[in-house]
C-alpha positions as CSV (number, residue, x, y, z in Angstrom):
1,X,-14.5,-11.6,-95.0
2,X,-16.7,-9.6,-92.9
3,X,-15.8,-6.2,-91.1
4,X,-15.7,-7.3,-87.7
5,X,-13.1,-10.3,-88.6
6,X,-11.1,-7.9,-91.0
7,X,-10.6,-5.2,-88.3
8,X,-9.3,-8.1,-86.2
9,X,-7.3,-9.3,-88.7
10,X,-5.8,-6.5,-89.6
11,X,-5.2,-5.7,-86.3
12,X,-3.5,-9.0,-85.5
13,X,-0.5,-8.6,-88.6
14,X,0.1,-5.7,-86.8
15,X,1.0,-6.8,-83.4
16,X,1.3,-10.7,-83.9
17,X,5.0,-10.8,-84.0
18,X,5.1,-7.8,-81.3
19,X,3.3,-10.5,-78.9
20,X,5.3,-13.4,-80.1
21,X,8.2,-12.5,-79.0
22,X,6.6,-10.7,-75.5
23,X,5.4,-14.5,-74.7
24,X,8.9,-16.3,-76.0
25,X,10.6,-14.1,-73.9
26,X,8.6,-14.7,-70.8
27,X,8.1,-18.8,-71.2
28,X,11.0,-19.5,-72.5
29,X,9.6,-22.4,-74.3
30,X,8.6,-21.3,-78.4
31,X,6.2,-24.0,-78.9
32,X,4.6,-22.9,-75.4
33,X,4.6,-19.4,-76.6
34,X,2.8,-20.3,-80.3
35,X,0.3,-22.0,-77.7
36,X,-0.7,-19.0,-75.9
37,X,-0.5,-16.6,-78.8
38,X,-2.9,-19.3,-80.9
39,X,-5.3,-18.6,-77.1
40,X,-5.2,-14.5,-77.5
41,X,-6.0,-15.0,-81.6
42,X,-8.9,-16.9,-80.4
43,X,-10.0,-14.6,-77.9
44,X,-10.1,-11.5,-80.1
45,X,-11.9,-13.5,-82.9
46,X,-14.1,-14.2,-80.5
47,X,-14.6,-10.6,-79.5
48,X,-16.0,-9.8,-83.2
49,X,-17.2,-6.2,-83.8
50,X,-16.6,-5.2,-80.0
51,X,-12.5,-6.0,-81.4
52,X,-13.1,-3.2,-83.5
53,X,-14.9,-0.7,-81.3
54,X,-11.4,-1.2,-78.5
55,X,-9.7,2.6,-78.4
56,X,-6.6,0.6,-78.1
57,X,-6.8,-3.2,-79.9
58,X,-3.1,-2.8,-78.7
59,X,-3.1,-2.9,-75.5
60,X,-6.4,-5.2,-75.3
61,X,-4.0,-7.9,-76.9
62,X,-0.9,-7.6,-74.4
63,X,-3.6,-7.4,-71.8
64,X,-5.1,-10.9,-73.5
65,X,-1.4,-12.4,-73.2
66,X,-0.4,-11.4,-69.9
67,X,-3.6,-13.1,-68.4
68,X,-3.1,-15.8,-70.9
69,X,0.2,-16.4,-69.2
70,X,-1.2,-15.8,-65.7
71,X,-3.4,-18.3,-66.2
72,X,-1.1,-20.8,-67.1
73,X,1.6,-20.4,-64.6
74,X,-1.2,-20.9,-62.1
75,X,-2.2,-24.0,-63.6
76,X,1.5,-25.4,-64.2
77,X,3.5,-24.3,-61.2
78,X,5.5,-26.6,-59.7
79,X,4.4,-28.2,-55.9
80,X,6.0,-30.4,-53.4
81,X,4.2,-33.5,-52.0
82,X,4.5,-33.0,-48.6
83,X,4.9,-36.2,-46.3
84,X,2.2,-37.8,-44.5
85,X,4.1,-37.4,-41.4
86,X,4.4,-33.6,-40.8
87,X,3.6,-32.6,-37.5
88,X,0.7,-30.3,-36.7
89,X,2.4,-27.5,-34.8
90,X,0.1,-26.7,-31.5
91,X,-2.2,-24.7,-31.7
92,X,-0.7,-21.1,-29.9
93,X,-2.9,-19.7,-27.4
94,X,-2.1,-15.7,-27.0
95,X,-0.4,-15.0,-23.4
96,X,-2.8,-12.4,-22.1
97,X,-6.0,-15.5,-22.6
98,X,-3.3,-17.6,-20.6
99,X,-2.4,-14.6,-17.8
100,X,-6.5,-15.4,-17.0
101,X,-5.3,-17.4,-13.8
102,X,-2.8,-15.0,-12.6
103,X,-5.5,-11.8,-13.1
104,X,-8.2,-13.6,-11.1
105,X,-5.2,-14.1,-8.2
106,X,-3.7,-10.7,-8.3
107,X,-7.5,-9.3,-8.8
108,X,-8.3,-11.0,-5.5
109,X,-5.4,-9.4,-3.9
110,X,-6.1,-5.8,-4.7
111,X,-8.1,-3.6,-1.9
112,X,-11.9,-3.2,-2.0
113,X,-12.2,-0.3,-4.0
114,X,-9.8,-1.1,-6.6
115,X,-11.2,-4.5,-7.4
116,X,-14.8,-3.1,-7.2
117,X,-14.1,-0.4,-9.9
118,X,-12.5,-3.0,-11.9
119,X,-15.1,-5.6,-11.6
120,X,-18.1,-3.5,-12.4
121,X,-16.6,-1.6,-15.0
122,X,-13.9,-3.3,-17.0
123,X,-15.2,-7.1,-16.4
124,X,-18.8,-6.5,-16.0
125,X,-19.2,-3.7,-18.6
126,X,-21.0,-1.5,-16.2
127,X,-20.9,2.1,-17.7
128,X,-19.0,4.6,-15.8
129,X,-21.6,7.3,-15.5
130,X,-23.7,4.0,-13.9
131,X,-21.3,3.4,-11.2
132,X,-20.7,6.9,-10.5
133,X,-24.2,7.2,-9.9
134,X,-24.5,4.4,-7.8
135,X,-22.0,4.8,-5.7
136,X,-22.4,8.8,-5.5
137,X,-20.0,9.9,-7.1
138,X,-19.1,12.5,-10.3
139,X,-17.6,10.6,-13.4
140,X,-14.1,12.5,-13.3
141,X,-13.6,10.4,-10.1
142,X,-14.8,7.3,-11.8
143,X,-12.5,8.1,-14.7
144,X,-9.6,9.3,-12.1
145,X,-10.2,6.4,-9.6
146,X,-10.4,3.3,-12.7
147,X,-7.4,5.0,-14.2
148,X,-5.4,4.5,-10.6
149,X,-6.6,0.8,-10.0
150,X,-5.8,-0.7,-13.0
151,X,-2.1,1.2,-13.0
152,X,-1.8,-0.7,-9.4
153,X,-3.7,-4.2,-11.1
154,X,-0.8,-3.6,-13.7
155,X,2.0,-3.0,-11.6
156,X,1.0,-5.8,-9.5
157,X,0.5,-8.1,-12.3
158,X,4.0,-6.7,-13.3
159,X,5.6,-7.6,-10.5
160,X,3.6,-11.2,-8.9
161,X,3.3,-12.8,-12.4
162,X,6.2,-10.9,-14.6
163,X,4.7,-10.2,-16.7
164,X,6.5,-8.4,-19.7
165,X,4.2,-5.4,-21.6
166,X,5.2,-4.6,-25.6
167,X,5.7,-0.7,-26.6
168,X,1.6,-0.6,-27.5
169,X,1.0,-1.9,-23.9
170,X,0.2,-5.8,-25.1
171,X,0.8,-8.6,-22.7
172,X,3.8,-10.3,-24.8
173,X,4.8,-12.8,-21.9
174,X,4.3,-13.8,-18.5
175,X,5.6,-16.3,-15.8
176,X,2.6,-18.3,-14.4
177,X,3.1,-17.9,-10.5
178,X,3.0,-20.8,-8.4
């Protein structure tokens, strides 16, 4: 016998009945368990002389078995036919993409300034330095005067489409307004 199989070999007495008995306890099932310890004696044959260069032909074995009996789990597991008749449960459309009616109303009904602010820079992604520039003014207003708007665009939202906010300030419901 050559060196590579004799180091496996030897190695194998020394942990087969170790790994027998890991496996039988896990499956259940001792011909199952002969099985997969008959698939991790293949496996370190196959390794050859790399077997014999492991730091711990130990743990390379239990590490062998456990995917061994990952493996087959994954291929056995049980499944459930499902019936042909399962409905397909509608398709859930976020509230905030459905409050787009109700933003465009309550948009419409905010004053001049509030909905201009809001336009340019939240809907039309105009940059706030922009529109402080074009309309001649520094960006702390900008900043101060978007801030204010969209409090009243909320609070009007709030109150004309009730619409209900979640602690990080999500829309989580809403009633559409007639």
């Amino acid at each position: 016998m050559s060196a590579p199989f004799s180091c496996v070999i030897n190695s194998w007495r020394a942990h087969e009945n170790e790994l027998r008995n890991y496996l039988q306890h896990r499956v259940a099932d001792s011909h199952l368990a002969e099985d997969l310890l008959q698939d991790v004696f293949v496996k370190a044959m196959r390794q050859g002389s790399g077997f014999c260069e492991l730091d711990n032909p130990r743990a390379w074995l239990y590490q062998v078995a456990r995917n061994a009996l990952v493996d087959y789990q994954r291929l056995h597991r049980e499944t459930v036919e499902l019936p042909n008749d399962i409905a397909v449960p509608a398709e859930q459309v976020e509230p905030v993409v459905q409050l787009g009616a109700c933003v465009a109303r309550v948009l419409s009904e905010l004053n001049h300034e509030d909905r201009d602010i809001i336009e340019q820079c939240d809907l039309n992604g105009m940059k706030q330095q922009d529109y402080a520039k074009a309309h001649d003014l520094t960006l702390a207003a900008v900043k101060s005067r978007l801030l204010r708007a969209r409090k009243r665009m909320r609070d009007t939202l709030s109150t004309n489409c009730q619409v209900q906010f979640d602690e990080q300030g999500r829309v989580e419901s809403y009633v559409p307004r007639k």
